[in-house]
C-alpha positions in Angstrom: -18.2 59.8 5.9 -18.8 60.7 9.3 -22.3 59.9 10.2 -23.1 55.8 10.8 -25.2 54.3 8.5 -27.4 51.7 9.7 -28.1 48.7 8.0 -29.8 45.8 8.3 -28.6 42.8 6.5 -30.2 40.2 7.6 -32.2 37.7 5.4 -34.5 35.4 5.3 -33.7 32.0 3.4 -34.3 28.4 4.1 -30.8 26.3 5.3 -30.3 25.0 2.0 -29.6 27.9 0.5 -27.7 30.0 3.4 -24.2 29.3 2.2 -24.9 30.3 -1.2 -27.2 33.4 -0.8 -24.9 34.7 1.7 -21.7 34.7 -0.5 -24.0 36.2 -3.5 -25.3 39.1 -1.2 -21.8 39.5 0.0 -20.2 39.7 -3.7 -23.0 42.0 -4.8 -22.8 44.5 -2.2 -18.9 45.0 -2.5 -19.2 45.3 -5.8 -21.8 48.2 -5.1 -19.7 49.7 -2.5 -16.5 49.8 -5.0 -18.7 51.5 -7.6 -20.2 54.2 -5.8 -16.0 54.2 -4.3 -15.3 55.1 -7.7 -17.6 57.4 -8.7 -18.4 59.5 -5.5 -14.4 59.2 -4.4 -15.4 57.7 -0.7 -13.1 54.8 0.8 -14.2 51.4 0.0 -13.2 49.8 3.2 -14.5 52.4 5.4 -18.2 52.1 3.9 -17.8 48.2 4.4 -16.9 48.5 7.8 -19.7 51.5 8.5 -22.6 49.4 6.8 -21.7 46.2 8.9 -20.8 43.9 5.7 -18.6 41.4 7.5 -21.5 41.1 9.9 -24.0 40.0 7.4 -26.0 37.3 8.9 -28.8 34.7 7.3 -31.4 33.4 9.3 -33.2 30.5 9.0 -36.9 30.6 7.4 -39.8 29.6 9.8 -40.2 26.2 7.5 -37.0 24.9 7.6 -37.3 25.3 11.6 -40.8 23.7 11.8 -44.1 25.8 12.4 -45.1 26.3 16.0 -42.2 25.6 17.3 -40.1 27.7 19.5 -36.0 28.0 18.0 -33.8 25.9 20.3 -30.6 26.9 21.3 -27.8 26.1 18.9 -24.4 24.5 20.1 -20.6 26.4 19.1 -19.2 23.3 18.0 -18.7 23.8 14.4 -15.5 22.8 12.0 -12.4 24.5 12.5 -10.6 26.4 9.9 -7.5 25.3 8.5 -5.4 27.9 9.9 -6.6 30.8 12.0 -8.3 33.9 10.8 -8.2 36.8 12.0 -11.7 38.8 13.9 -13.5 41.2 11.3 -16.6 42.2 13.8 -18.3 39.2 14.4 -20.2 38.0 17.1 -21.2 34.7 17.9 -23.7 34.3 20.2 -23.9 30.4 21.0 -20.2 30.5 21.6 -18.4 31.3 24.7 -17.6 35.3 25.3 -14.1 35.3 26.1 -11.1 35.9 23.8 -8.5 33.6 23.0 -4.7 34.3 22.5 -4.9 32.5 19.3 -1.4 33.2 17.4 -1.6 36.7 19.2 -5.3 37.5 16.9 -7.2 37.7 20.1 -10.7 36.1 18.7 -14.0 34.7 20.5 -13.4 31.3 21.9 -15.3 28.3 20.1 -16.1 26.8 23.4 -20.4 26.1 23.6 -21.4 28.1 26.9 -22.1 25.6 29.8 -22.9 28.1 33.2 -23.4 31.8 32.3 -21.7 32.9 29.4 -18.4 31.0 29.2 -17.3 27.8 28.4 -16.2 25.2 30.9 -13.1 25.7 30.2 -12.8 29.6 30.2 -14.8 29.1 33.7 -12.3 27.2 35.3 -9.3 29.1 34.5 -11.1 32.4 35.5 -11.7 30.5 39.0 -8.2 29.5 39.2 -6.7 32.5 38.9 -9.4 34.1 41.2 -10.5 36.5 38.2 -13.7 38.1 37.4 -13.0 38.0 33.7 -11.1 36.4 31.0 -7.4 36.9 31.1 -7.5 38.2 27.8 -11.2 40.1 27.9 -14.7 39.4 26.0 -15.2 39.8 22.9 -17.8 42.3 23.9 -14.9 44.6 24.9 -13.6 43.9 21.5 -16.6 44.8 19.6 -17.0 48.0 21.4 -13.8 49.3 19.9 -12.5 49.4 16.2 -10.8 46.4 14.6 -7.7 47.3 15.3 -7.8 49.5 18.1 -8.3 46.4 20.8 -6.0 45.9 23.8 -6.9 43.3 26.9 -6.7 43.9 30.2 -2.9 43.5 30.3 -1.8 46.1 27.8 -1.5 43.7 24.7 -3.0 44.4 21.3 -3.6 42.0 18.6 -0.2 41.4 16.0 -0.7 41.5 12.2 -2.2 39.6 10.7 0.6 39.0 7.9 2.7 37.3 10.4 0.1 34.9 11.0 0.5 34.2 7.1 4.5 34.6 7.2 4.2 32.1 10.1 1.7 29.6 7.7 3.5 30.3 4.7 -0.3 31.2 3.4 -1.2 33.6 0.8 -4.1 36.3 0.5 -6.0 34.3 -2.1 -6.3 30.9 0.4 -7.0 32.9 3.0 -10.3 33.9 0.9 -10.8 30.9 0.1 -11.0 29.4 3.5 -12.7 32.7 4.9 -15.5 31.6 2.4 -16.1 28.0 3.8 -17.1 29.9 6.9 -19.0 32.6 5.2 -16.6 35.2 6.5 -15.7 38.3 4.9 -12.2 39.2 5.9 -11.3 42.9 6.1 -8.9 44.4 3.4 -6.5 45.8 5.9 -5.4 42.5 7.8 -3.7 42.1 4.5 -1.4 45.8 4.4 2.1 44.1 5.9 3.2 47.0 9.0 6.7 48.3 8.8 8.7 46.6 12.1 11.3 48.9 13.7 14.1 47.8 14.7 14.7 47.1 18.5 17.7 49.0 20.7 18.6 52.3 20.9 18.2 54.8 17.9 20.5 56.6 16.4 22.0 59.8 17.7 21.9 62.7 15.3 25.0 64.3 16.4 27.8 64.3 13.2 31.1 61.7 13.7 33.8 63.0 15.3 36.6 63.4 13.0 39.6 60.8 13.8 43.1 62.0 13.4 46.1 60.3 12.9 47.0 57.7 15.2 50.0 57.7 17.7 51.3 59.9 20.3 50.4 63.6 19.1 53.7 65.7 18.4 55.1 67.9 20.8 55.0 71.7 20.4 57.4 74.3 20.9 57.1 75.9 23.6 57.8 79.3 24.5 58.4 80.5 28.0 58.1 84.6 28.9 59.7 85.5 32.5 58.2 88.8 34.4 60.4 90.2 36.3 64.6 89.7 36.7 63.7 88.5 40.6 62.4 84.8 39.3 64.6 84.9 36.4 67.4 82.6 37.8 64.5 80.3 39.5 63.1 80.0 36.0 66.0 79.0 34.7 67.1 76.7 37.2 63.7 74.9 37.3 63.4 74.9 33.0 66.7 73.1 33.5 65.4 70.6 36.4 63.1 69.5 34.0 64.5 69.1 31.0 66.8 66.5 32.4 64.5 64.9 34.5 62.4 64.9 31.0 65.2 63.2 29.2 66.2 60.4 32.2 62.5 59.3 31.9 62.6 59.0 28.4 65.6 56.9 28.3 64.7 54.7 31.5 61.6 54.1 29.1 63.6 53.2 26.3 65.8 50.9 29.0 62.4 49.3 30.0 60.9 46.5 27.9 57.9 47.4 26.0 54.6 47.0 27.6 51.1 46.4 26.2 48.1 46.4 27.8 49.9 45.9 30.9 52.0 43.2 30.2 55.6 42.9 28.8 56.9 41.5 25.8 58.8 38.3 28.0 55.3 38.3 29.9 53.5 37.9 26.6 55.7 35.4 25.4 55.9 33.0 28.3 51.9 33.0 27.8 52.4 32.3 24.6 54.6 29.5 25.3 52.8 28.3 28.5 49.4 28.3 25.6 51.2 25.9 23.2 52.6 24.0 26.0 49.3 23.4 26.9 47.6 22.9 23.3 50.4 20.2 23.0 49.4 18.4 26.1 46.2 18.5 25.1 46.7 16.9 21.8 49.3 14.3 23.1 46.2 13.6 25.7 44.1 13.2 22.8 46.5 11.1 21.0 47.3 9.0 23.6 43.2 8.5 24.4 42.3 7.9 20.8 45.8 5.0 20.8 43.9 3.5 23.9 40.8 3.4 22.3 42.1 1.8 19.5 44.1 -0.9 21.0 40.8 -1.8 23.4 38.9 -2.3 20.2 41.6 -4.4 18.7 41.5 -6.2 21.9 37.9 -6.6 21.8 37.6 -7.7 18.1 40.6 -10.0 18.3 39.1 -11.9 21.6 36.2 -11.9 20.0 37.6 -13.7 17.3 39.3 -16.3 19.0 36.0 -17.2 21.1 34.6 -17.4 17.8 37.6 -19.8 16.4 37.1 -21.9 19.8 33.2 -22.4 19.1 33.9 -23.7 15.8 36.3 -25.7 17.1 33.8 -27.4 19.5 31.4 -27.7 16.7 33.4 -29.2 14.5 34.7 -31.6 17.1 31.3 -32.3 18.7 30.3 -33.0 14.9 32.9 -35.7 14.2 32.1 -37.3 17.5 28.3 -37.4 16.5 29.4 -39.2 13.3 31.7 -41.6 14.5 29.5 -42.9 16.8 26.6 -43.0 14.6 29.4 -45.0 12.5 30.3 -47.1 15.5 26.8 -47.7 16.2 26.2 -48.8 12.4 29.1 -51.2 12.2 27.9 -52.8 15.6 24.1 -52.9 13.4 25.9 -54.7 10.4 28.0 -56.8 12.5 25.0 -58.0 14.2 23.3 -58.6 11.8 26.4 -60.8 9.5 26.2 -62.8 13.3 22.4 -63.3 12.6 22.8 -64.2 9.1 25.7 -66.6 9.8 23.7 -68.2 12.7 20.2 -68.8 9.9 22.8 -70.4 7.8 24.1 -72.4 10.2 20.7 -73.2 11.1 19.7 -74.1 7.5 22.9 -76.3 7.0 22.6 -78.3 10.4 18.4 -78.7 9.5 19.9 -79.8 5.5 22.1 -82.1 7.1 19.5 -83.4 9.5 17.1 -84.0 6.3 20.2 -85.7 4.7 20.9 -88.0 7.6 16.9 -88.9 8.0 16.1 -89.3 4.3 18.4 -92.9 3.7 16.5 -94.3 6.9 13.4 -93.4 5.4 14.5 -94.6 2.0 15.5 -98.0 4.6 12.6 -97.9 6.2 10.9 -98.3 3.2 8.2 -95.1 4.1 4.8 -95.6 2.6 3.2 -92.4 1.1 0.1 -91.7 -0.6 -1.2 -88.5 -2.6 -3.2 -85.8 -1.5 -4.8 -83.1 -2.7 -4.6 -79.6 -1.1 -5.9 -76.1 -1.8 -6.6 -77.6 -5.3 -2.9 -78.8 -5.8 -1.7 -82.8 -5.1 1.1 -83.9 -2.5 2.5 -86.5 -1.7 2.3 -87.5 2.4 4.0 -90.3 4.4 1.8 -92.3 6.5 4.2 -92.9 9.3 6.1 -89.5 9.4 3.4 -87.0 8.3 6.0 -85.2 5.8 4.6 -83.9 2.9 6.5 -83.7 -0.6 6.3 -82.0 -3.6 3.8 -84.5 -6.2 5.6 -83.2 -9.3 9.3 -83.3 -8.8 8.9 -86.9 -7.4 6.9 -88.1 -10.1 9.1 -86.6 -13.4 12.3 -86.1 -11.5 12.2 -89.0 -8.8 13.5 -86.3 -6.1 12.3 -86.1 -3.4 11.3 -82.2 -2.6 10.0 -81.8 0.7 7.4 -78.9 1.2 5.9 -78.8 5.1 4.1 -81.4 7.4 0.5 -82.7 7.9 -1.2 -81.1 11.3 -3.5 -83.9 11.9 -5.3 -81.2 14.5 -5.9 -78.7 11.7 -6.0 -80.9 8.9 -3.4 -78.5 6.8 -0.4 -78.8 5.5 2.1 -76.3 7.7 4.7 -75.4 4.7 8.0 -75.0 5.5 8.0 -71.6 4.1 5.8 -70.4 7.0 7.6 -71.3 9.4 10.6 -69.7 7.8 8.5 -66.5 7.8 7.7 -66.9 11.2 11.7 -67.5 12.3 12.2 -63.4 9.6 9.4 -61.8 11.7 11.1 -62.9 14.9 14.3 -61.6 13.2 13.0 -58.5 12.1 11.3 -57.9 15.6 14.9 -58.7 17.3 16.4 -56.1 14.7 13.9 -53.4 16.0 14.6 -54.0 19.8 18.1 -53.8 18.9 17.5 -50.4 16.6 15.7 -48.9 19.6 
């Protein structure tokens, strides 16, 4: 098929229905082209290519844009594959014009066009490197050529695309797939793997030589034919010359020690006592390194150890010291506090005594009493003395219990208990200084 067909295949749907429509149309039409493959024996990949089927483009219906209203310029910016794919013809016009390296694919840069028809980006490297176009050209230039026919400015053409995929570890099917997402139609051929030859120099046609045996190659006999009876005794003479001089070099040979590759058997072996002398060295240096090392950490871990041993030591030590001081401290507490005790009993017995040695001159003296009732309970209370005693141990028992004193001020009777709580709070309050 030499002549180009042209053919528009470009429709008009509204957005909703732009994915779908244009994988339908797409579907449909390959399987038209692979039919009439079939049947009129044509190549199916070069009709697709000829007909423009990977450029198959929807537009946008006049009431999904709005009526009356002029289209506004759309932006690049739209989601990125998964992995690369490769270029199959297409041309996007919102996007920036210059190709990418891109794994070596050499496709249209996604970039939205800022000043003229590159991206900022593209822009500024082209100002950088003071060029007038992309480093790697537009894809323009690419267009203008076939698929696979492209190289940039530098002499580079785009690699296979199976390498891409050997490089992804992706198959032709996901591929597809993904292609799909992006209503992309990749071409059959990105997927036919190229044969790579082999760098280096190629192989020469010429046939082996033959080897022969190895070793010095056997002498011949010679035979010698003189002209002439003039140079016959020279001939001789000189025949002679040689053979002997032929047969003093052989045996100085034999005399000589064997050489090989220039140096001599003793040569050979002093080198290869010098190496061992050396590899020993080396491995008594290693040795004696690996010793070193071995003792420092030894040294290390048994220091360690020992600072470790004396820490406890202090521990412990400052430990017992904390206890027997807090057991000095609570000896010094009880001791104090048998002193205290000892002096309340003393206190008690001299005041018992005092009460002893006062009671017979009262019983002398006669004292007058008379009862008296407080807080709802009767005492009895000497008119001379104020003391008050206890109503019902005097009457049954006929002792005589004394229980406080009258306050004439207060018109109370001050108990003797109180004021034996009053001496324990001073006590306790003494104990708490002495705590603190």
């Amino acid at each position: 098929m030499s002549a180009v067909v042209e053919f528009n295949a470009e429709l008009l749907v509204s957005e909703q229905l732009n994915r779908q429509m244009m994988n339908a149309t797409k579907e449909v039409t390959e399987k038209c082209i692979e039919f009439l493959s079939s049947k009129y024996n044509f190549d199916a990949s070069e009709a697709k290519q000829l007909i423009g089927l990977n450029m198959v483009m929807v537009k946008l219906s006049g009431k999904s844009m709005g009526k009356g209203k002029a289209e506004k310029s759309k932006k690049c910016s739209e989601p990125k594959p998964a992995f690369p794919l490769p270029y199959n013809g297409e041309l996007n016009e919102n996007c920036c014009f210059a190709l990418r390296q891109n794994n070596g694919l050499f496709t249209q840069c996604t970039g939205d066009k800022r000043n003229g028809d590159f991206c900022k980006g593209c822009a500024s490297q082209m100002q950088k490197l003071g060029a007038e176009s992309p480093e790697y050209g537009t894809i323009q230039e690419r267009k203008a050529v076939g698929i696979f026919e492209y190289v940039d400015p530098k002499g580079r053409k785009p690699i296979a695309y199976t390498k891409v995929m050997k490089k992804y570890k992706i198959t032709e099917e996901q591929v597809k797939e993904e292609a799909g997402k992006f209503n992309m139609i990749i071409n059959d051929e990105h997927f036919i793997a190229i044969e790579e030859t082999k760098r280096g120099r190629p192989k020469s046609d010429k046939a082996p030589k033959e080897k022969g045996p190895k070793g010095r190659p056997k002498k011949t006999q010679v035979t010698l034919e003189i002209e002439g009876d003039d140079f016959e005794e020279v001939a001789k003479v000189n025949f002679k010359d040689l053979v002997r001089e032929t047969i003093e070099s052989s045996s100085n040979e034999e005399l000589a020690p064997k050489k090989k590759g220039g140096k001599s058997e003793e040569e050979k072996e002093a080198e290869r006592l010098a190496k061992e002398a050396e590899k020993k060295a080396k491995e008594e240096k290693r040795l004696a390194e690996k010793a070193e090392k071995e003792a420092k950490l030894a040294a290390e871990k048994e220091e360690k150890a020992a600072k470790k041993k004396l820490e406890e030591e202090a521990r412990l030590a400052k430990k017992a010291a904390e206890e027997a001081e807090k057991l000095a401290k609570k000896e010094e507490k009880e001791k104090a506090k048998a002193e205290k005790a000892a002096a309340k009993a003393e206190k008690a017995t001299a005041k018992a005594e005092k009460a002893d040695e006062e009671a017979p001159a009262q019983k002398v003296e006669q004292e007058v009493v008379r009862s008296i009732v407080f807080e709802g309970k009767k005492y009895l209370k000497s008119k001379n003395t104020g003391i008050v005693y206890d109503y019902e141990k005097y009457t049954q028992e006929g002792e005589q219990v004394v229980v406080g004193k009258w306050s004439e001020s207060t018109k109370k009777v001050i108990f003797d208990d109180a004021e034996e709580s009053e001496e324990e709070e001073d006590d306790e309050e003494e104990e708490e200084e002495y705590d603190m």
